[in-house]
Each structure stands twice: as structure tokens, then as C-alpha cells.
C-alpha positions as CSV (number, residue, x, y, z in Angstrom):
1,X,-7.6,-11.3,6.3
2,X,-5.4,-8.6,6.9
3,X,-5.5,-5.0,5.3
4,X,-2.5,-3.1,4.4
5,X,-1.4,0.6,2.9
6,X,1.9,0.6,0.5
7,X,3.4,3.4,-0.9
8,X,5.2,4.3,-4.0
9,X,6.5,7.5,-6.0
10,X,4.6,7.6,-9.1
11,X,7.4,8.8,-11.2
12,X,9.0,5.5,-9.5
13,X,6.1,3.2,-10.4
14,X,2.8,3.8,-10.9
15,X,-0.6,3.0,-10.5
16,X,-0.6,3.0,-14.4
17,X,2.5,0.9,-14.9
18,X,0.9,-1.5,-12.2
19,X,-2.1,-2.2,-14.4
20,X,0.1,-2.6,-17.3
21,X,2.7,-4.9,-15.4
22,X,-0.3,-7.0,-14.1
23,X,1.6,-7.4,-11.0
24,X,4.9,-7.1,-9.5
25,X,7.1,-7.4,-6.5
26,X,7.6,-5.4,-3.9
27,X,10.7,-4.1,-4.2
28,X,13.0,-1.4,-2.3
29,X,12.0,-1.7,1.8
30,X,15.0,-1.3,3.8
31,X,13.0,-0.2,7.1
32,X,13.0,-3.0,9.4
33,X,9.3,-2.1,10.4
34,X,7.9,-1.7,6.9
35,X,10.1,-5.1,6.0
36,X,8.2,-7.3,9.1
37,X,5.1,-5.8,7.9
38,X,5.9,-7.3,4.5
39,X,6.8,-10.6,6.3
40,X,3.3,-10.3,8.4
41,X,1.5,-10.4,5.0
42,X,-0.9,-13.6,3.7
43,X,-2.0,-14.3,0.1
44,X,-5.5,-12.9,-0.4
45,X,-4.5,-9.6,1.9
46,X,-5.7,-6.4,0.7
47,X,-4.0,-3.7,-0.2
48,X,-4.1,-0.1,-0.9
49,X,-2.1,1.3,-3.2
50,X,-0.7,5.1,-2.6
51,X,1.2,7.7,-4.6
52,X,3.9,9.2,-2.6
53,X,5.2,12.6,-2.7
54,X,3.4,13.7,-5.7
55,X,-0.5,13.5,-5.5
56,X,0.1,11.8,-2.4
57,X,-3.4,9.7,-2.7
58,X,-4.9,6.7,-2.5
59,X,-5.4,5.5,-5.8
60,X,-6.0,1.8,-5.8
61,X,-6.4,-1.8,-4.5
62,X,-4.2,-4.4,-5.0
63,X,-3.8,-8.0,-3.1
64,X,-0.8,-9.9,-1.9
65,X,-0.7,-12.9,-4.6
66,X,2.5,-14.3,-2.9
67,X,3.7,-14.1,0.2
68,X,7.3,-12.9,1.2
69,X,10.6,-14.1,0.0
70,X,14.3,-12.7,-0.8
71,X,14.6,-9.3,-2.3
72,X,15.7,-10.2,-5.3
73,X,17.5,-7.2,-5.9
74,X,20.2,-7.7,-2.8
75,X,21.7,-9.9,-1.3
76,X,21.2,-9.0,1.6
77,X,18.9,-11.6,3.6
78,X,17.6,-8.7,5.8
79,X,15.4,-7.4,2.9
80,X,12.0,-10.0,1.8
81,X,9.4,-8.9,-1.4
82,X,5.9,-10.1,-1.9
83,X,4.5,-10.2,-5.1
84,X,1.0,-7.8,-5.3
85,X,-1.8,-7.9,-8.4
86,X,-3.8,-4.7,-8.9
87,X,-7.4,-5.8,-8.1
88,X,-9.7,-2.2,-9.1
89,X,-8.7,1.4,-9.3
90,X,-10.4,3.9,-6.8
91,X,-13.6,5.8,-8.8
92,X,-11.5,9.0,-7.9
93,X,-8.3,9.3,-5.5
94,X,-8.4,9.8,-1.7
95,X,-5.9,12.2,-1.0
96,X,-4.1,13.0,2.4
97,X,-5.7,15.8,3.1
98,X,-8.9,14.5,3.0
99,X,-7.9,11.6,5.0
100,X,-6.6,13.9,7.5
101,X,-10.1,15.7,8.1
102,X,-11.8,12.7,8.2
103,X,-12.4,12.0,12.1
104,X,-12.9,8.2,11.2
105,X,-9.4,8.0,10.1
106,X,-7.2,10.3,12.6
107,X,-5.1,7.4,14.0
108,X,-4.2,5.9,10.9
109,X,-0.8,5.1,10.6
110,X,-0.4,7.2,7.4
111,X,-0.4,10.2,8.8
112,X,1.0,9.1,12.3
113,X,3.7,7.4,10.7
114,X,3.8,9.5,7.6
115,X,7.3,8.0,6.5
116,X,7.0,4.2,7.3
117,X,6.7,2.8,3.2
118,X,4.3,-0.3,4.1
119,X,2.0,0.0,7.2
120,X,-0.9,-2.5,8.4
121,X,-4.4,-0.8,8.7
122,X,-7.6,-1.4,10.8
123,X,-10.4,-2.7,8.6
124,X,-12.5,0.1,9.4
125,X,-10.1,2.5,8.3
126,X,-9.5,0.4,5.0
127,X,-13.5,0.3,4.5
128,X,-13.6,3.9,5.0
129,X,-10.7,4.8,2.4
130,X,-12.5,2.9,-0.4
131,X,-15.7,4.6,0.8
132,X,-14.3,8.0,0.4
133,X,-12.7,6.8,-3.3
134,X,-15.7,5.0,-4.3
135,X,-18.1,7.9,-3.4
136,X,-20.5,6.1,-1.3
């Protein structure tokens, strides 16, 4: 199993509207690395789920419930989807800065690659996200 970080604006969509959608596609990469990590992901992946811009946190996880296809909303072959469920909503939100301080996270991809939109994690650095949100 492989672990994985996606990002979206919350005025965009939500962790809320998530929930209420029960799950959805994922829409809108046009990065050619954030679309082969989209084409790297397997059904039963884990995912976290983070709000861009404003809160900029890790709020949730979520798991790939289909693996990639066309981007339904081109037509453009370059661009793939896979289709995510929400699985449980963090006890409280991890935010960057705290994963910044935390020394167990410092080469995490979200704040070395602070732009890329869908980025593969370690699972130590997954575990220790949930930790943080879960209070343990």
C-alpha cells in the first residue's frame, strides 16, 4: 500500500462537501508530476486530505476507490482522475506550521514541494500526520 497527500482549496471543495458527496473524482491536475502520481495510485491507497491556501491543514483521510482513468472534464488524454471516498476526519487539523516544526517530518514533500497538488508520502511520515491529528 502506498500513502499519498492531495490538496484542495476549501472554498474549491471541501472536506465538508467531501463527506456530503461520499466520494468524488479527482479533478483539475495539469502538473505532469502530480498527474503520474495520480497514475502511480492503487485502490485501497491512503490518502490525506489537505486544505490549500486557507487553513492550509491536514484535515482528513480518504482512500483511492478507483484507480486512474480520463479526466473527464478534457479531452485532453494527458490529464487521468481517480475516484477517492473519505474514510475518517482528523480529531483536530494538522496544520503546516506544525508540520514544519516537527523534525520527524522535515523532508516531507509538502513543504519541499510546497506547490506540487498530489505528492506520494513515506509511511512514517503519514503515521506521524495522523498521530499529530489524532492526539496520540
Amino acid at each position: 500500500m502506498n500513502h499519498w497527500l492531495v490538496k484542495s482549496e476549501p472554498h474549491k471543495y471541501s472536506w465538508d462537501k467531501f463527506n456530503e458527496d461520499g466520494s468524488t473524482f479527482w479533478d483539475g491536475v495539469r502538473n505532469y508530476q502530480a498527474r503520474n502520481n495520480l497514475k502511480a495510485m492503487q485502490k485501497g491507497d491512503l490518502v490525506l486530505f489537505y486544505h490549500s491556501n486557507e487553513g492550509k491543514e491536514v484535515v482528513g483521510i480518504a482512500k483511492v476507490v478507483k484507480e486512474f482513468y480520463q479526466d473527464p472534464t478534457t479531452e485532453d488524454s494527458n490529464w487521468v482522475v481517480v475516484d477517492l471516498a473519505p474514510l475518517e476526519k482528523l480529531k483536530r487539523a494538522v496544520t503546516l506550521e506544525e508540520i514544519k516544526k516537527d523534525s520527524r517530518l522535515e523532508n516531507i514533500g509538502l513543504v519541499k514541494q510546497g506547490r506540487l497538488s498530489v505528492m506520494q508520502l513515506k509511511v512514517e511520515e503519514f503515521d506521524r500526520i495522523v498521530e499529530l491529528g489524532n492526539g496520540e
